[in-house]
N, C-alpha and C positions, 0 to 999 in steps of 0.2 A: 473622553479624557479623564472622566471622574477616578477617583480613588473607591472602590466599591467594600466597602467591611465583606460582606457576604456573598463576595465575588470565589468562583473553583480555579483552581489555577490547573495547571499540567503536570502531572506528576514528575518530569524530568527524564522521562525513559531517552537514550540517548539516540535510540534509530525509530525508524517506520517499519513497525512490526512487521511481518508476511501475511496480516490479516489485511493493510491496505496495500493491495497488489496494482492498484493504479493511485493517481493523483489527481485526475479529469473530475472524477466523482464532487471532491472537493470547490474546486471551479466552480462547478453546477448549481453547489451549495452557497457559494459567494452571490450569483444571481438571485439565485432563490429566496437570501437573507437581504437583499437589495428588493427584492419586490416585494416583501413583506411588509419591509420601512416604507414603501412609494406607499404603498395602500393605505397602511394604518396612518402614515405620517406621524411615525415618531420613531425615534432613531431604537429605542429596545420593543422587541418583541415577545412574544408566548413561543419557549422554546417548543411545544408540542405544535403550533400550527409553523411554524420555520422547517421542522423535521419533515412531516406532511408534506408540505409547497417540494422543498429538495427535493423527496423521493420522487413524487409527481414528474418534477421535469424529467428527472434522470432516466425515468422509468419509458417516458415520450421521445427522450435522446436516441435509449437505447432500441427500440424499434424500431427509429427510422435507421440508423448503424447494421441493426441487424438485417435488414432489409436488404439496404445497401452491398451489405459483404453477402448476402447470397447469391443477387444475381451480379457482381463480379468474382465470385468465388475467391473472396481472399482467403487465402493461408490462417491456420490460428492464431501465428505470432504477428499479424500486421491488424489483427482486429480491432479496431478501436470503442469495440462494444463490450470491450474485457474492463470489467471493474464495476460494470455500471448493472443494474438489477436487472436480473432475468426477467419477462414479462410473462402472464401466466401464460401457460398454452393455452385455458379458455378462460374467459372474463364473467359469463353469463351460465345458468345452472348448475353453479357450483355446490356441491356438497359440504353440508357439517365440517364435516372433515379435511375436507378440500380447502375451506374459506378458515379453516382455525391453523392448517399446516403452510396456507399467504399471509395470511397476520403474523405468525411466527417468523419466517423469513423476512416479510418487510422490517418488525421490528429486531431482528439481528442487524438487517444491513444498517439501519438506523443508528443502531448502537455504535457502532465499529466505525462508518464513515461520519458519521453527524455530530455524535456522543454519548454520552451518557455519566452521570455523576456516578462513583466509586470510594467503597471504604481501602485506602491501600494496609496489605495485611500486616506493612513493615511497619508504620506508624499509626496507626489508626485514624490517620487523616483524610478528609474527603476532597476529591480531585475531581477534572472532568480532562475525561480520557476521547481518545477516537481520532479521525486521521485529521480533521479540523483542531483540534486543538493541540495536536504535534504538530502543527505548519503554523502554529498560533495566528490561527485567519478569525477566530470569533472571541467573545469574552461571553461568560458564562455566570449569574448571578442568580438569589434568590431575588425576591420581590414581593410581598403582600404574601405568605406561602408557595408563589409558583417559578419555575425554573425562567428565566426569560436569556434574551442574548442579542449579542451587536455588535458590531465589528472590531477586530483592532485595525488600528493603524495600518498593519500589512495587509489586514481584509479589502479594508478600504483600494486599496494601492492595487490591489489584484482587480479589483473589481474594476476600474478605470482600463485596463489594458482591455485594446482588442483581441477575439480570440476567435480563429478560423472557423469552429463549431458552429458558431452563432450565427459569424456572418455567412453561414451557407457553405462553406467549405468541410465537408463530412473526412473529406481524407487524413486530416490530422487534425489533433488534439490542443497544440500548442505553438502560440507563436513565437518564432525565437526571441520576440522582446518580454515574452511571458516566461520564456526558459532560462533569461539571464537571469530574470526576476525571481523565480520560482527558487534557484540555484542559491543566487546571493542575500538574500532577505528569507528565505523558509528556509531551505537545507540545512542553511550554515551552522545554525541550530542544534541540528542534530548531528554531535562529533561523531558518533559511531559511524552512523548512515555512510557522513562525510569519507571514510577512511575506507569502509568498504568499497565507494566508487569509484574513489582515488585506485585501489588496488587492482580493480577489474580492467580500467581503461589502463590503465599501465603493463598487464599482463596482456589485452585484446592486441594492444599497441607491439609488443616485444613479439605478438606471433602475426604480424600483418603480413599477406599474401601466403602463411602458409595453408590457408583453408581447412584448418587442425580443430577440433573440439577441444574446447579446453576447459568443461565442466566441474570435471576433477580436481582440474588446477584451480578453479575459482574458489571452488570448496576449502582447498587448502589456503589458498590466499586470506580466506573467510576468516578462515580459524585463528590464523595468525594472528588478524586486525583485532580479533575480541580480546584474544590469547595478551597484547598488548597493551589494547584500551585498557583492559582489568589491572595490569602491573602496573601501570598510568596514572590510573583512577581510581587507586585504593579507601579513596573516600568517598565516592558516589557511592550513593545510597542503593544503587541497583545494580553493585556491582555481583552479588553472592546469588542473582539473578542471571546475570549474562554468566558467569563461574559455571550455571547450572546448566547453560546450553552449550557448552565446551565440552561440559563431562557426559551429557547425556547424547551428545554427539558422538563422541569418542565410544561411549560407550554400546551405540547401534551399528557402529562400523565395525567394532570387533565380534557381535557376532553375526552379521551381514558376512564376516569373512571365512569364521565358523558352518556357517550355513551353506554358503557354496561348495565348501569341503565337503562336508558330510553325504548333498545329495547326490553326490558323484557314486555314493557306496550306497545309497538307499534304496531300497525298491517298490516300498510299502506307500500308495496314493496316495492315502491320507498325510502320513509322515510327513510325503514331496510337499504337497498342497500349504504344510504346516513352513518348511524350509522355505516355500515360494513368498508367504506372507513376510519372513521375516529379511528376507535380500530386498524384497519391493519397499520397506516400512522406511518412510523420508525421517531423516535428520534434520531438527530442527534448523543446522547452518544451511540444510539444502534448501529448506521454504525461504529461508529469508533470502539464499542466492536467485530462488525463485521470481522472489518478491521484488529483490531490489534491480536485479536485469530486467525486468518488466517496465518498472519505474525509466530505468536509461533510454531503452528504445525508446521509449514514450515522451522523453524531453527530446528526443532524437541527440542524445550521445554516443549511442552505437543502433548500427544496425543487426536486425534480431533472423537469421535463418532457418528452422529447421527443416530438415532432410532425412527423410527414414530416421524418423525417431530421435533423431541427432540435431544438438544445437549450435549454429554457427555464428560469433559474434565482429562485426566489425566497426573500424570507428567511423561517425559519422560527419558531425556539426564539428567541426575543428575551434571554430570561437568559444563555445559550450565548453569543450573540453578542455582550451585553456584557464576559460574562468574557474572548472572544477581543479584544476589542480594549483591554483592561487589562493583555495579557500581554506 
């Protein structure tokens, strides 16, 4: 509860970028900074061994998950090994090479779910970024020169709920007294996030039973919700930020639409191959519609189907989705 001078705060980004495509990881991380404090017995930690302890479990999570979905053969969209790190394919005789391109991946995912301190380029101010510190579950401080960390308040509160994972239940990620919690005490946080979810079950909702993909429309729904934040929020500092992924959206769908044209009259392979790159090339609003239906399924707000390539959404937890639209 101290007041810390030399504490990083959250820079304020108003959603969950499309870099954290689950929320479980984080969870993982609350234990992890729980068993850190049991050992040393003191409530702050050495942010380099908290980082370390997390990946470890996650990385132990994720093997037995992946295990699991092989010989039940689940579907990709019901994976609940999605978010959490990939385990090598081999552990032992690893190469130069081999062992510096797993140092490199452990410390991205590190960075992105756990954190990492940041100059922002709008202010020149130093923040601590990553999907833990957008759910504000940890505090972040220097100490004697080194990064150290310990819960807030909502870490705390996360950490006390029971969660299916742990107590042996692999099939899901979260229990629904973890998803009121998650929703009303992290989400709420984040207005953006909030308006895009709002958007999605509203439109999942308006096409129930018609068995319709509505990918497109989510997209557009997407656009809107930024399109408005921004006229909303003309003083957030990140607004000339979110501005940029409106117009760089806009601007890969117009020639996404170009491109289809064209190859209908091209004949030339190379050319195709050049047209194919730029109809495939994602839109920024698409990663984040990515990211954030990931996220839904996974609180179990909507059910996640896909079908020959096709995604079908419907709604789930009826309680969940009233508290999301109270928030």
């Amino acid at each position: 509860k101290r007041n810390l001078s030399n504490e990083y705060h959250y820079d304020g980004w108003p959603l969950l970028f499309n870099h954290y495509s689950r929320i479980f990881p984080a969870r993982v991380a609350v234990l992890a900074l729980a068993d850190c404090m049991s050992s040393t017995d003191k409530e702050e930690v050495y942010f380099e061994k908290f980082t370390e302890t997390a990946y470890d479990l996650c990385e132990e999570i994720a093997k037995k998950q992946i295990q699991r979905e092989k010989e039940n053969d689940i579907s990709r969209e019901n994976k609940t090994s999605t978010g959490l790190p990939k385990p090598p394919e081999k552990e032992d005789n690893l190469t130069e090479k081999e062992k510096e391109k797993q140092l490199e991946y452990e410390n991205r995912y590190k960075e992105k779910y756990f954190g990492r301190v940041k100059r922002s380029r709008e202010d020149g101010n130093e923040y601590f970024e990553g999907l833990l510190s957008a759910l504000n579950l940890i505090r972040a401080f220097k100490k004697n020169d080194e990064l150290h960390v310990t819960f807030t308040k909502e870490g705390k509160k996360l950490f006390n709920e029971d969660n299916p994972t742990f107590n042996g239940d692999l099939s899901k990620v979260f229990s629904e007294k973890e998803g009121i919690f998650i929703l009303k005490n992290l989400f709420s946080e984040r207005k953006l996030e909030i308006n895009l979810m709002k958007s999605a079950i509203n439109l999942i909702k308006s096409k129930e039973g018609l068995n319709e993909e509505i990918v497109g429309q989510l997209d557009e729904a997407f656009l809107i919700q930024f399109e408005e934040y921004c006229d909303s929020n003309k003083k957030d500092r990140h607004v000339e930020r979110l501005r940029d992924i409106v117009e760089t959206h806009k601007e890969i769908l117009v020639k996404r639409k170009k491109a289809k044209t064209d190859k209908k009259t091209v004949t030339d392979k190379v050319e195709k191959e050049k047209l194919d790159r730029i109809i495939k090339k994602q839109t920024p609003i698409e990663a984040i519609r990515i990211g954030t239906m990931g996220r839904m399924a996974e609180l179990n707000l909507v059910e996640w189907e896909i079908s020959e390539g096709k995604s079908y959404f419907k709604p789930k937890n009826q309680k969940l989705i009233d508290i999301l639209k109270d928030l």
